[in-house]
ZAMARGU-4260 file (C-alpha; in steps of 0.2 Angstrom, whole numbers, plus 5000, padded with zeros to 4 digits):
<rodrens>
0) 4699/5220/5177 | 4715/5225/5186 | 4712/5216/5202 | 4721/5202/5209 | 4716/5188/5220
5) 4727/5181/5234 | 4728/5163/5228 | 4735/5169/5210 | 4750/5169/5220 | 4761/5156/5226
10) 4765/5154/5243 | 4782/5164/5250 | 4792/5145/5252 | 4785/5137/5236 | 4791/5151/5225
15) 4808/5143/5219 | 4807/5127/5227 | 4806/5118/5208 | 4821/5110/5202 | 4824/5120/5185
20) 4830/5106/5175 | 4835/5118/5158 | 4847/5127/5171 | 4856/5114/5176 | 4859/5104/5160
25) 4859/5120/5150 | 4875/5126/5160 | 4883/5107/5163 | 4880/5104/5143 | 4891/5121/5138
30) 4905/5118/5151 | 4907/5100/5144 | 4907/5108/5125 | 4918/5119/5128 | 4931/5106/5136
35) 4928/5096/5122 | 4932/5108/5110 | 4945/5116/5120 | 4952/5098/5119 | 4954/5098/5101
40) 4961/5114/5102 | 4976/5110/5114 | 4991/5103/5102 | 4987/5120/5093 | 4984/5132/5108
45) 4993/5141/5122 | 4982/5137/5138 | 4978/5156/5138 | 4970/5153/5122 | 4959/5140/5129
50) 4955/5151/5142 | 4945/5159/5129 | 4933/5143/5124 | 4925/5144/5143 | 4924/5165/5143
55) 4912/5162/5127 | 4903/5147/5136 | 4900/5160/5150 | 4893/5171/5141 | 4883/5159/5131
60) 4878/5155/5151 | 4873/5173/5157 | 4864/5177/5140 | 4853/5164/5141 | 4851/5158/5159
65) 4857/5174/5170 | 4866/5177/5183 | 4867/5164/5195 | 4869/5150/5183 | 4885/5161/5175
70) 4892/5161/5193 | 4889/5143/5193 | 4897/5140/5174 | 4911/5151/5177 | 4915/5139/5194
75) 4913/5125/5185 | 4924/5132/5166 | 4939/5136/5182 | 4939/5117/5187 | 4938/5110/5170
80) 4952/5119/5162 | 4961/5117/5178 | 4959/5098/5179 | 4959/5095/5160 | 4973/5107/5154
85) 4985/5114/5167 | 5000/5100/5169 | 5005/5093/5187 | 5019/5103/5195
</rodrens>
């Protein structure tokens, strides 16, 4: 009743070896959301507003998904709005 046999387990390397496919089109689908939206926002926005659009996509992230994906959203949200919002000096 409360035993366990050895091969209910998987083996120590197979245990995250599988490409979680919701993970990584779960957090590339909200960073690219949120830059579309934050481009409809940006004739009526400060950039520190849009700043915003991504901290919710974060969240969205970590609720869902965890930590590690959030780390990787929030990477991603930092090169978006750099690249998409923050003028050439």
């Amino acid at each position: 009743m409360g035993r366990h046999l050895i091969a209910d387990y998987p083996a120590p390397g197979r245990q995250g070896s599988a490409i979680r496919w919701g993970l990584i089109c779960g957090r590339w689908a909200s960073m690219i959301i949120c830059t579309l939206i934050a481009g409809l926002m940006f004739p009526f926005f400060a950039p520190a507003n849009l700043i915003m659009e991504y901290l919710v996509g974060v969240v969205v992230v970590a609720s869902r998904y965890g930590r590690g994906p959030s780390i990787l959203a929030s990477g991603l949200s930092v090169v978006a709005f750099d690249f998409f919002f923050i003028p050439d000096r």
